[in-house]
N, C-alpha and C positions, 0 to 999 in steps of 0.2 A: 325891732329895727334899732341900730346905733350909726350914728355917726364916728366913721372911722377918721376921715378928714374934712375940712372943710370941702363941701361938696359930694363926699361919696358916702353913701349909708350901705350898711350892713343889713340885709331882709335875710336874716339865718332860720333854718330850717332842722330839723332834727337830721335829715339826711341830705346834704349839698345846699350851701350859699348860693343866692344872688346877691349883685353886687349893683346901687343905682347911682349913676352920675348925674349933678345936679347944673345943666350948664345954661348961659342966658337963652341959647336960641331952643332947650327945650333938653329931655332926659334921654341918656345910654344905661339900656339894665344891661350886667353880664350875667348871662346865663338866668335859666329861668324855672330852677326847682322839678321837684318830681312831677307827675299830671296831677293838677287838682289846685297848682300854687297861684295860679294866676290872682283868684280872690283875693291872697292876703299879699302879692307882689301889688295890686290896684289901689285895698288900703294901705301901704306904705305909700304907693305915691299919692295919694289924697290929703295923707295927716302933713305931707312934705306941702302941700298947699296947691298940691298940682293935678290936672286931669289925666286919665289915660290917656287921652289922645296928645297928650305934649310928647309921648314919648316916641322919637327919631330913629333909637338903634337897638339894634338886638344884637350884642355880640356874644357869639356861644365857643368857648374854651375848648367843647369836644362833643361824640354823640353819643355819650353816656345818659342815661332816661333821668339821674339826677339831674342832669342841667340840660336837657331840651325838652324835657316831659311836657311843660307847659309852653314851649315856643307857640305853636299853631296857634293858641290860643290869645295870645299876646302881641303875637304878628297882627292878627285880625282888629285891634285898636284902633288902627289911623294910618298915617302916611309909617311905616314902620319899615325899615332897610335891615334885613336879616345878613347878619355877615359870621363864614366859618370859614377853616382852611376848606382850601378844597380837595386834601385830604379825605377829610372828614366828611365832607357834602351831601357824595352820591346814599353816605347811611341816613344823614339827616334828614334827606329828601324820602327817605323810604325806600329807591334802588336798588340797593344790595346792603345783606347784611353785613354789621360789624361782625371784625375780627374778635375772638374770644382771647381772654387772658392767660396768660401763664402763671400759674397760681402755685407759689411756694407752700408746701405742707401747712405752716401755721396761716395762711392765710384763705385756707378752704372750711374754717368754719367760721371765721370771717363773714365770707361771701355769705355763707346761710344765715346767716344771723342780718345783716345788712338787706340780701331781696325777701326774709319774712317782714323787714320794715318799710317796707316797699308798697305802693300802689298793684294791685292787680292786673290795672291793664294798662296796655304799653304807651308810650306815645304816640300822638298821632305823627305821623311824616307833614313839615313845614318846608316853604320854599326854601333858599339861600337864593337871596339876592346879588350878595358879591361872595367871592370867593378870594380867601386872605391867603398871602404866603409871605413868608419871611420878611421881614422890613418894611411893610407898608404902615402908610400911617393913615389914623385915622382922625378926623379933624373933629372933634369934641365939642364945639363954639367956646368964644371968648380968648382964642387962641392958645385953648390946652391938644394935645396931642396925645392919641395913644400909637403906640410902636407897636405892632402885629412882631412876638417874637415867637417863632416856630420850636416849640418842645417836643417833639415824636419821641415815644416808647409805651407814654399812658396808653394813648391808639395814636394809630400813625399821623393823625394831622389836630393835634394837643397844639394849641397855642398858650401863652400866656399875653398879659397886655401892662406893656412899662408903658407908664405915662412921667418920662425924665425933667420935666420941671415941678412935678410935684414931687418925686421921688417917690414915687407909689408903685410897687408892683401885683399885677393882680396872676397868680400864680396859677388856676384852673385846680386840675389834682397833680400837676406834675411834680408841685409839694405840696404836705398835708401837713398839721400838728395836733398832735396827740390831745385828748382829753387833759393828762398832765400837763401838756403844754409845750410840750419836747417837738423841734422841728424835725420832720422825718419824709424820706423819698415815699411820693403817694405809693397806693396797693395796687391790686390787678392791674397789673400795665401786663399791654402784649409782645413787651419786649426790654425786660428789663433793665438789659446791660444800655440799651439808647435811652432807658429813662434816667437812668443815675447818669449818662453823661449830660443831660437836658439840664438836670438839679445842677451840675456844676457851672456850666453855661450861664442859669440865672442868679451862680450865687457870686459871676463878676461883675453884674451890673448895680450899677449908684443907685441902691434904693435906701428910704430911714424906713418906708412902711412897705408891710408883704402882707396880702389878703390871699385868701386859702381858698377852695372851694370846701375844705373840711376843715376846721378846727380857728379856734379864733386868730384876727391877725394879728401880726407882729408890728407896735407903734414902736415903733424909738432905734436906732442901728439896725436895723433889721440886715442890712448886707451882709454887715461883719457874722449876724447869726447864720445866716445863712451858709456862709462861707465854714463856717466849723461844723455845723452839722450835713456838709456836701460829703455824698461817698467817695472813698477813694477811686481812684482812677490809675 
């Protein structure tokens, strides 16, 4: 775990970030690692000085098994308000399944390299409590905000979450950075021409920091990086 800002820590995983907010009236994790994470998302928040049960929100980026794996589980804590697009819902909920990706040649052994490091078994299906779209915001306490911004291409209802007075944004997979550290349009999206327009979308807004669901975030201009490594259009 690191402190990315004041307030938000970093619970990194070998395959997909969660992200926790640390606010007075109590914690928002984003996203919640492959099945199995909950343990070590519970002691971050313990060493953070806080119980599970302080935690208020679940906000999940997409219903990729990196970042809902452990929802059910972490839903089950307390008073806990699960929110996705509603896009994305009826897969989180168990419903219908996701769309599969459109996988460019170099990124099919990729994929197999990534589900051998993977959990065995899938996630369990978790409620959504609210269902996000485009512009909503979501009230943090202490008077910080996160802005629901809708990125479809990763899967159709990819949110990312700007919180504009911190200038924080927290990207899902709709961008990723490389092990080198190079900013790059996330992988397996199901549609990749709306996910490179998604990356340009977020690389107009006033951020200094970008959090990844893959690769570490970006402290310091993060816009202006963002803004150079956006695909053409």
């Amino acid at each position: 775990m690191s402190e990315v800002v004041p307030g938000l820590h970093m619970v990194g995983f070998p395959v997909g970030h969660a992200y926790l907010w640390c606010g007075p009236d109590g914690l928002t994790l984003i996203d919640s690692g492959v099945p199995g994470s909950a343990g070590a998302i519970a002691a971050a928040v313990e060493r953070l000085g806080y119980r599970r049960s302080d935690l208020r929100r679940l906000l999940l980026t997409h219903f990729h098994e990196d970042h809902v794996g452990s929802a059910a589980e972490i839903a089950a804590w307390g008073d806990v308000t699960v929110c996705a697009h509603a896009a994305d819902a009826p897969v989180i909920r168990g419903e219908v399944a996701g769309p599969v990706p459109r996988l460019a040649g170099w990124e099919e052994e990729l994929m197999r390299q990534v589900k051998a490091g993977m959990p065995s078994r899938p996630p369990e299906p978790v409620r959504v409590d609210h269902e996000l779209g485009d512009g909503d915001r979501i009230d943090l306490g202490g008077g910080v905000e996160a802005v629901v911004v809708a990125v479809p291409g990763h899967t159709p209802g990819s949110v990312a979450f700007h919180l504009p007075g911190q200038r924080v944004l927290l990207t899902g997979d709709a961008i990723a950075r490389s092990p080198a550290g190079d900013v790059m349009l996330g992988t397996f999206n199901v549609d990749p021409v709306m996910a490179a327009a998604s990356f340009r979308l977020q690389a107009q807004l006033d951020v200094d920091v970008a959090c990844f669901g893959h690769g570490e975030p970006l402290i310091g201009n993060a816009g202006a990086q963002l803004r150079a490594a956006a695909p053409a259009g």
